[in-house]
FIVOMAR-123658 format. One record per residue (C-alpha): residue number from 0; x, y, z. Coordinates in steps of 0.02 Angstrom, whole numbers, always signed. Each point is the difference from the previous one (the first is absolute). Layout:
% FIVOMAR-123658
 num     c1     c2     c3
 NUM      X      Y      Z
...
% end
This chain:
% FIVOMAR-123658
 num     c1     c2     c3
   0  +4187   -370  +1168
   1    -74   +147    +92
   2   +110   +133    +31
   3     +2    +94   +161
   4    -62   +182    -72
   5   -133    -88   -104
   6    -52    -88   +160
   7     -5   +174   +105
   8    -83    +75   -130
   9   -134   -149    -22
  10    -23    +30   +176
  11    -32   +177     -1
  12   -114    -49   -161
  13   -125   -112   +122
  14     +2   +131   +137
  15    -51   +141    -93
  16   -133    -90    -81
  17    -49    -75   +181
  18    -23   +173    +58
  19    -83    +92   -154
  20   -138   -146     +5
  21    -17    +12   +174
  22    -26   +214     +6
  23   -108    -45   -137
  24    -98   -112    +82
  25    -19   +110   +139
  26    -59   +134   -110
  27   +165   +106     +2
  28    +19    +27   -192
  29   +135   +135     +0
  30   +111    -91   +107
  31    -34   -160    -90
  32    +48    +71   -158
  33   +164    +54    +61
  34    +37   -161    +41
  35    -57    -73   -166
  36   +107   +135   -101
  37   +154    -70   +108
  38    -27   -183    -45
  39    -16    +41   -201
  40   +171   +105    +40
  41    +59   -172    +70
  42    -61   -100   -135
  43   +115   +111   -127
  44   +160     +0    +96
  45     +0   -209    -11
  46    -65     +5   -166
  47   +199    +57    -40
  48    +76   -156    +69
  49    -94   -141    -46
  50     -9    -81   -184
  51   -104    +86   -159
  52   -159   -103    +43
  53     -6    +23   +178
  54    +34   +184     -9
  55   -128    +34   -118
  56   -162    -80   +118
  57    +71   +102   +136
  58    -10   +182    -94
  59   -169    -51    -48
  60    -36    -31   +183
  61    +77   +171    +32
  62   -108    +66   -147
  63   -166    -61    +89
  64    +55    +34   +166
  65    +19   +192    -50
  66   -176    -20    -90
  67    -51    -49   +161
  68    +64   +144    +86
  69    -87   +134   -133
  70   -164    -74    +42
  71    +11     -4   +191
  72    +61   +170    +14
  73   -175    +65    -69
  74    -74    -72   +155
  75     +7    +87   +164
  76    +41    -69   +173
  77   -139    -44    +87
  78    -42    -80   +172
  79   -171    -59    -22
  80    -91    -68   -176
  81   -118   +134    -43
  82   -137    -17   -132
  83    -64   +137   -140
  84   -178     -3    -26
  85    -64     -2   -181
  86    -19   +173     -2
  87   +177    +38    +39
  88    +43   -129   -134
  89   -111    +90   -144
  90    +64   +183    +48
  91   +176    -77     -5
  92    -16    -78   -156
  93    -86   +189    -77
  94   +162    +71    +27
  95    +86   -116   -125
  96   -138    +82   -122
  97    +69   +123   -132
  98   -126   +122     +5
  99    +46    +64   -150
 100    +39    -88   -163
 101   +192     -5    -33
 102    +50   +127   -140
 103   +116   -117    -69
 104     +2    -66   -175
 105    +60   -116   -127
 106   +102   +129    -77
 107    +72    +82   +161
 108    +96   -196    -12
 109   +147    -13   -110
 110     +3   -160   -111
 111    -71   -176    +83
 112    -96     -8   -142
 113    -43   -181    +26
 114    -48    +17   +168
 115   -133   +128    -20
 116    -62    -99   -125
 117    -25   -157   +104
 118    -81   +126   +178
 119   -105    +85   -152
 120    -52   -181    -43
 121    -57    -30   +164
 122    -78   +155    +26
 123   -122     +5   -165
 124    -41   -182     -5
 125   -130     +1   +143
 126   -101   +137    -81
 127    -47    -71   -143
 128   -145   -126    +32
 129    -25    -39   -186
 130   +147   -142     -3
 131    +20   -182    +16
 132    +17    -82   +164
 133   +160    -49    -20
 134    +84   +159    -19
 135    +49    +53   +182
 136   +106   +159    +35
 137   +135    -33   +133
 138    -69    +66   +175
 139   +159    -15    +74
 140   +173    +75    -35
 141   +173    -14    +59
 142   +128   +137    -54
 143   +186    -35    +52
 144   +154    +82    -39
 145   +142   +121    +61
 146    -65   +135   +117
 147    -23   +163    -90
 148    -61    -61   -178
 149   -185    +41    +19
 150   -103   -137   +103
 151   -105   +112    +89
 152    -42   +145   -143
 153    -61   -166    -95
 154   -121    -45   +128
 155    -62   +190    +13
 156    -10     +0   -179
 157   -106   -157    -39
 158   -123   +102   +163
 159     +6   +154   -107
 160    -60   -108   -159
 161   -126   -114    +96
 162    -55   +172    +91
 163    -28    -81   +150
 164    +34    -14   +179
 165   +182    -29    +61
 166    +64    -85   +143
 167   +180    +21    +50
 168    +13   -128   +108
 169   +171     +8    +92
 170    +60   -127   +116
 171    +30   +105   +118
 172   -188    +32     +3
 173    -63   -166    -14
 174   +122    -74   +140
 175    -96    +44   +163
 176    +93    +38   +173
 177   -151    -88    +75
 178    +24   -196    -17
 179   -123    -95    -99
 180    -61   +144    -87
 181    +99    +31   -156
 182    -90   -149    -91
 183   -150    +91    +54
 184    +63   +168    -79
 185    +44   -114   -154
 186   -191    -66    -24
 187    -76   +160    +25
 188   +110    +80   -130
 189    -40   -134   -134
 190   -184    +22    +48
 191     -1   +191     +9
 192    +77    -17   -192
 193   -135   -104    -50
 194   -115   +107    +62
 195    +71   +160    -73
 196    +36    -79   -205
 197    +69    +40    -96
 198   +138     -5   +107
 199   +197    -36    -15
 200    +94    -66   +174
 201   +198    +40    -41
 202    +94    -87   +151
 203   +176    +63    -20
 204   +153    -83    +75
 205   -129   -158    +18
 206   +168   -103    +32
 207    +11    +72   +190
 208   -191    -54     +3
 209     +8   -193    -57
 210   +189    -47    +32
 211    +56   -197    -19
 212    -84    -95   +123
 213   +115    -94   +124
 214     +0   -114   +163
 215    +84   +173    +91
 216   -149   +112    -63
 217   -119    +87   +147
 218   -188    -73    -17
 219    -65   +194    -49
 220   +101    -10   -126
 221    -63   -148    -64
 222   -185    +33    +19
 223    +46   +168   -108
 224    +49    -93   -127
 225   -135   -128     -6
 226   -113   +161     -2
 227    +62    +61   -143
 228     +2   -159    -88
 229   -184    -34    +35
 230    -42   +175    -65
 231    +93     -5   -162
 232    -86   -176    -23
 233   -173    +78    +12
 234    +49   +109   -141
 235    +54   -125   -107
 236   -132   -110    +14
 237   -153   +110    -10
 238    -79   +118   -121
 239    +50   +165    +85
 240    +49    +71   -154
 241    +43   +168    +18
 242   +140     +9   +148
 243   +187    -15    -38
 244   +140    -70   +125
 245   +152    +70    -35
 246   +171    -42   +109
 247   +152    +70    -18
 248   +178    -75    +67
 249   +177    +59    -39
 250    +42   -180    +76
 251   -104   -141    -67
 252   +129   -131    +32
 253    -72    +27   +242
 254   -195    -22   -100
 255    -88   -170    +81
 256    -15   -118   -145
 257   -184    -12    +57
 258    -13   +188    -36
 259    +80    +12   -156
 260   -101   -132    -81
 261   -174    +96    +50
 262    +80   +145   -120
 263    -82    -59   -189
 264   +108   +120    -76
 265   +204    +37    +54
 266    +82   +136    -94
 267   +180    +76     -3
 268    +17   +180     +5
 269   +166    +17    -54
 270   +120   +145    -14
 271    -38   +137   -138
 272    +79    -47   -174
 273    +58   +155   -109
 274   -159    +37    -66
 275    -76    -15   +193
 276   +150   +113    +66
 277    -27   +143   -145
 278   -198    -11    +58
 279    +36    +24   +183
 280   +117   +148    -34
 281   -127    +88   -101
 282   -134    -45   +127
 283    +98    +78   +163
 284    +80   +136   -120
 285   -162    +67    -86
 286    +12   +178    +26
 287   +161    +14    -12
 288   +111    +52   -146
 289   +149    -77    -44
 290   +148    +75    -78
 291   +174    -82    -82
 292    -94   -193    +56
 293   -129   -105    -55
 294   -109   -125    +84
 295    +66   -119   -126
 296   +172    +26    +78
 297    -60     -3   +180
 298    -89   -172    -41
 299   +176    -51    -58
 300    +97    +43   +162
 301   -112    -75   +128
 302    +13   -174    -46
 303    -50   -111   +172
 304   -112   +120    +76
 305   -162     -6    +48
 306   -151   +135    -11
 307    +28    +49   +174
 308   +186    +19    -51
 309    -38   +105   -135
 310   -129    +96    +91
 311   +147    +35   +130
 312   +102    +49   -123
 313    -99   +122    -77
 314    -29    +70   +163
 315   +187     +4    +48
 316    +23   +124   -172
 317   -138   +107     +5
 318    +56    +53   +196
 319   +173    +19    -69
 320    -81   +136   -129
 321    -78    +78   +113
 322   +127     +2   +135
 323   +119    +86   -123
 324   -132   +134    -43
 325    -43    +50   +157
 326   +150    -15   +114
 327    -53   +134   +127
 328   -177   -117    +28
 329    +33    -85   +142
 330    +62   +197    +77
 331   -185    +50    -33
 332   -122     +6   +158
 333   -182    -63     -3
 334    -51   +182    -56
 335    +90     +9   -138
 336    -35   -178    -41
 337   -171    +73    -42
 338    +53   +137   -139
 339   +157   -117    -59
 340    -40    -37   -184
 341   +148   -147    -28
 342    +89    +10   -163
 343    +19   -171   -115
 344    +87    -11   -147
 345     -9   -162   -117
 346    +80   -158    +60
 347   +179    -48    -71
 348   +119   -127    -19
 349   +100    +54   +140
 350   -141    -23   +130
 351    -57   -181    -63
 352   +201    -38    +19
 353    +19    +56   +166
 354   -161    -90    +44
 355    +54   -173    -72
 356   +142    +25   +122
 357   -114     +1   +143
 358   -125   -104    -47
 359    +34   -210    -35
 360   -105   -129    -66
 361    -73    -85   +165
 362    -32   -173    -70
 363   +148    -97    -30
 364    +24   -114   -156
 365    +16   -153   +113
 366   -179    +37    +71
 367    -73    +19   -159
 368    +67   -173    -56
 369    -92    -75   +156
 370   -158    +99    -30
 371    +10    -85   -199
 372    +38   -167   +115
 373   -156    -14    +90
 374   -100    +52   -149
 375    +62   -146   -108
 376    -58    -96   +155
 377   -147    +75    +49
 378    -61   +142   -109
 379    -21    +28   -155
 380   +181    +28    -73
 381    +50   -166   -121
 382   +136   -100    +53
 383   +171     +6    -92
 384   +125   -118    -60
 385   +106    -85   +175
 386   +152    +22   -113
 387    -38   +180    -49
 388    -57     +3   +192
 389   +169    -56    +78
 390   +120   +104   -114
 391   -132   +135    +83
 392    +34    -30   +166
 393   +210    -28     -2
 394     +1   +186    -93
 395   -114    +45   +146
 396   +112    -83   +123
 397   +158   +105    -53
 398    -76   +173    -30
 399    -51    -21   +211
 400   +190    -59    +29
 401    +59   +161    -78
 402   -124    +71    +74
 403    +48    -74   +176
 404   +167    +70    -64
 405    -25   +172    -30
 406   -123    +17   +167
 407   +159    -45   +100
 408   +100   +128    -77
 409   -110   +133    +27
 410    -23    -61   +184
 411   +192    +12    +19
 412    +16   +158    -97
 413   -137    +70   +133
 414   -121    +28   -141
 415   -149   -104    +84
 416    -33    -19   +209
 417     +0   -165    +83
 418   -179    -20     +2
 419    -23    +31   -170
 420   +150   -123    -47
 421    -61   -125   +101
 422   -194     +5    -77
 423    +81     -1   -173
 424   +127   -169    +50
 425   -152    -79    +62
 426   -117    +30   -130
 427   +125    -70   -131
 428    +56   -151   +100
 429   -202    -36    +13
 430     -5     -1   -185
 431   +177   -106    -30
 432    -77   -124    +87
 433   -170     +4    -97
 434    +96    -19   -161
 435   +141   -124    +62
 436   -159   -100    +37
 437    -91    +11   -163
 438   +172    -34   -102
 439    +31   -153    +91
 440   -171    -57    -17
 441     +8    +54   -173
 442   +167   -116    -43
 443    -77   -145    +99
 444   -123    -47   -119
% end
């Protein structure tokens, strides 16, 4: 039976919806997506009082809802439907042009060794006409993983390599304020692309583009998505053989199944190994000299992190170098900022230390299980043994109790604020349920 806060809430839940579809309707975006943001807000306070099953369709709804909201707030409030002419449309899309060809290379990457090997693929293929017919490159790519391990420098890599054009094509810029028109913004960019091959289109964050299609999604939406679909389909199916789709998403598992099927190719781009790690150091430390610790050693301690991590990191002790070395900088006006020569010395242990105490891992252990998750599903990451899979998921279910655990203690001991408490509760009890789910699902059969 019903209780009377879930019924208040479910309430609030239909007239916050009500409202944001209405403002929408009426061509009030902003306020609409307040409204929205309220009702996925709604969604995850009932999702802690009703059973496993229920609770996990109604974060997802939350999920989508908040997916929603990313992709409204690129469009303007507007009182009247106004139209860009084709012109507009072609200058618009020449801004997504890199003029010039991205620097990046395979070796400014550390490790993903198989995944350069599979974009290279798909980059040499086309070019050589003296093969049989079967042989076909893949034209279209999906990279997924934790933010931070090197989706986009992939993408500017394979453009460096093809030596093409590039076209980093943001939602933000494809998802006009003017209704009707960002389909229109998404044909002229595929045709621009064929137009300009060799070409590579890198959509990054393509989840807020083509979310899960529901009964509660706006008709722009919609027709955005059935854009993009068409276009990736003309790439697939014709001989355009020298343009590359690349799309990037740090959250596969809000991708419309329609979408992710148009991708030939889905690859994991996981954290750096030790070998990856000891690359990236010597990558974001190369003129730097080291003294009393090795990259070896560095690979060692930052177990869990991700380039951007590391790249962080690196950052975090080379300003602690140069802090100590010139303390009387920040005394110095802007003339005698221009005869200051700043002193260095070589990096030591002390500094990495003092960084590592600064500087986490972003990417949690029980996100990189889910990442591995949706690759055994739908990418290209074999599946493993359900028993190896369940004993998985219980030590997973523990380390976030202790986890719950220790976050309360440092919430009572004042450590972390409210907000950040409260983000960190949430984001665990989302996951609990995930893998409460699987492991009775699991045991079932």
């Amino acid at each position: 039976m019903e209780s009377l806060k879930e019924s208040i809430l479910r309430s609030e839940l239909q007239r916050e919806i009500e409202l944001a579809r209405a403002l929408e309707k009426k061509g009030e975006n902003g306020k609409a997506a307040i409204h929205y943001l309220k009702a996925a807000g709604i969604y995850r306070r009932l999702a802690r009082d009703v059973p496993i099953e229920k609770a996990k369709e109604m974060f997802n709804a939350a999920s989508q809802y908040e997916s929603l909201v990313r992709s409204i707030r690129h469009r303007e409030s507007v009182e009247s439907v106004r139209r860009i002419d084709p012109e507009t449309r072609e200058e618009m899309i020449k801004t997504l042009m890199v003029t010039e060809k991205p620097d990046t290379t395979w070796e400014d990457i550390g490790g993903l060794k198989e995944v350069k090997t599979v974009m290279k693929e798909a980059i040499i293929l086309p070019f050589i006409h003296d093969k049989p017919p079967f042989i076909k490159s893949h034209r279209t790519i999906l990279l997924y993983g934790p933010p931070g391990t090197g989706k986009t420098l992939l993408a500017k890599a394979a453009c460096n390599m093809l030596d093409g054009t590039f076209f980093d094509a943001r939602p933000s810029s494809l998802l006009s304020k003017y209704f009707g028109e960002s389909s229109k913004i998404i044909n002229t960019l595929f045709s621009k692309a064929k137009e300009m091959q060799p070409s590579v289109i890198f959509i990054d964050e393509i989840d807020s583009l083509a979310i899960k299609r529901d009964a509660d999604m706006d008709d722009s939406t919609r027709r955005v998505i059935a854009q993009l679909l068409t276009e990736i389909d003309g790439f697939n199916t014709t001989k355009e053989d020298r343009i590359l789709i690349i799309g990037a998403t740090n959250k596969p598992w809000d991708l419309d199944e329609a979408i992710i099927s148009r991708f030939q190719k889905r690859i994991y781009v996981p954290l750096p190994d030790k070998q990856a790690r000891e690359r990236i150091f010597q990558i974001h430390l190369s003129s730097a000299e080291l003294d009393g610790i090795s990259y070896e050693e560095l690979a060692e301690m930052s177990e869990g992190f991700s380039g951007r991590d590391i790249a962080n990191l690196c950052q975090e002790a080379i300003i602690k170098m140069v802090r100590e070395e010139n303390p009387e900088l920040e005394q110095l006006n802007v003339y005698e900022l221009e005869r200051y020569s700043l002193k260095y010395r070589k990096l030591v242990k002390e500094d990495f230390e003092e960084a590592f105490k600064k500087i986490r891992p972003t990417v949690k252990s029980y996100d990189v299980k889910r990442y591995e998750r949706w690759g055994q599903e739908y990418g290209d990451i074999p599946g493993g043994d359900e028993d190896e899979e369940l004993e998985s998921l219980e030590r997973e279910r523990d380390s976030i109790r202790k986890a719950k655990e220790i976050a309360e203690k440092e919430y009572l001991d004042q450590k972390i604020d409210e907000e950040t408490f409260r983000k960190i509760i949430q984001d665990y009890e989302e996951r609990l349920i995930e893998i409460e789910a699987r492991i009775k699902s699991l045991k079932s059969k």
